[in-house]
C-alpha positions in Angstrom: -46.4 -52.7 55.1 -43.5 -51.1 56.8 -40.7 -52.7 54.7 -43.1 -51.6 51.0 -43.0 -48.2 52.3 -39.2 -48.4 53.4 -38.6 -49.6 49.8 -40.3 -47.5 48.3 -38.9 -44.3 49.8 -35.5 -46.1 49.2 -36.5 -46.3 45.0 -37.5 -42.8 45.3 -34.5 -41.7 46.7 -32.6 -43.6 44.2 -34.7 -42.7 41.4 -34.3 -38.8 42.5 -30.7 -39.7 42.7 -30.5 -41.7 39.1 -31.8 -38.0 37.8 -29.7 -36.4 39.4 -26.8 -38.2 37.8 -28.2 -38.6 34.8 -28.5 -34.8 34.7 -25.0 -34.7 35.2 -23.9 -37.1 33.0 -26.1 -34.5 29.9 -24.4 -31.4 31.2 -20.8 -32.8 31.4 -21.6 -34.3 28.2 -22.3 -31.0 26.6 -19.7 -29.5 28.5 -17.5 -31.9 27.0 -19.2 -31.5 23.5 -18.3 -27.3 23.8 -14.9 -28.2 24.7 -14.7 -30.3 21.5 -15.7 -27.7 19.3 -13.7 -25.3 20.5 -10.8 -27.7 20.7 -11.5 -27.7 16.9 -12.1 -24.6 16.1 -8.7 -24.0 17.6 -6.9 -26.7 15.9 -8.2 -25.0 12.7 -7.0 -21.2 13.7 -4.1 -23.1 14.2 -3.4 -24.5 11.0 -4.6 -20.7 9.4 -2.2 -19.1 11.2 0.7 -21.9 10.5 -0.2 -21.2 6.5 0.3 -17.4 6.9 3.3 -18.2 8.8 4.4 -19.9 5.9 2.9 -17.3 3.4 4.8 -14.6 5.4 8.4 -16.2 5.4 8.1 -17.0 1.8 7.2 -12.9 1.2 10.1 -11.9 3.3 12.4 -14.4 1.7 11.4 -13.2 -1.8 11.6 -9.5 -0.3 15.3 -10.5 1.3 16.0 -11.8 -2.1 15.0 -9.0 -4.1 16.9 -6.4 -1.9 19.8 -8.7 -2.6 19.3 -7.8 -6.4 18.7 -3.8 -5.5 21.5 -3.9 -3.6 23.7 -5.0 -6.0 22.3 -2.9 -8.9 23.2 -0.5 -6.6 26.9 -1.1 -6.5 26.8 -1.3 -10.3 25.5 2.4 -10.3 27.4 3.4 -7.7 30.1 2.6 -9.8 29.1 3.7 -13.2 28.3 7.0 -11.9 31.8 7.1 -10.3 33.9 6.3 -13.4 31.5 8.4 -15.1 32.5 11.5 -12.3 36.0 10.7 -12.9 35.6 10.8 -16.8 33.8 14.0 -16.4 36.9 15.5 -14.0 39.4 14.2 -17.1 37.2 16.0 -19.9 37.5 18.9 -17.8 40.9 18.9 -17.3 41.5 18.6 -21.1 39.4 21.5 -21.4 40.7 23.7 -19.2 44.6 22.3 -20.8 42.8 23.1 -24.6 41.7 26.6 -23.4 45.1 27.2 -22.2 46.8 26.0 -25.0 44.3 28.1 -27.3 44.9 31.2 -25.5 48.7 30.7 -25.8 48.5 30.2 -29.7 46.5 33.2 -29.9 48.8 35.4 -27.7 51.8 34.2 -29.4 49.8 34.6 -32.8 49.3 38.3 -31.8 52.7 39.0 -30.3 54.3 37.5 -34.1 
């Protein structure tokens, strides 16, 4: 009767011990289950913020490219309005030559 009750406290002990670990076992499973879903749900905001990546370089290359074009429309003006300024500064000139020449005429006009 000795040995039944020393076996039997022994499958106690192990079955307290089996439920233990099988306890264990759930919670590292769900542990492990989170971690999965997180690991995914990373993965994912990973792969968003890759495509905006993406998304952004293409706007700043398009932006880049674009300035490229102002820039050089730019120039253009830049030059236009300076051979414009120095067509302006020539028309003047003749002007202020025309004027003179006018008043001349008229002097000698009214000294004849």
């Amino acid at each position: 009767k000795a040995e039944l009750a020393k076996c039997e406290k022994i499958k106690k002990e192990l079955e307290e011990q089996n439920v233990v670990l099988l306890q264990q076992k759930n919670d590292m499973f769900l542990t492990l289950q989170a971690e999965q879903d997180s690991m995914g749900d990373a993965e994912e905001r990973i792969q968003q913020l890759l495509q905006q990546k993406a998304d952004f370089e293409e706007q700043m290359k398009e932006i880049e490219d674009r300035l490229g074009e102002e820039e050089g429309t730019s120039e253009e003006l830049e030059s236009a309005k300076k051979k414009l300024e120095d067509e302006c500064d020539s028309l003047k000139t003749d002007i202020d030559d025309l004027t003179l020449n006018l008043q001349k005429a008229e002097q000698d006009k009214q000294s004849k």
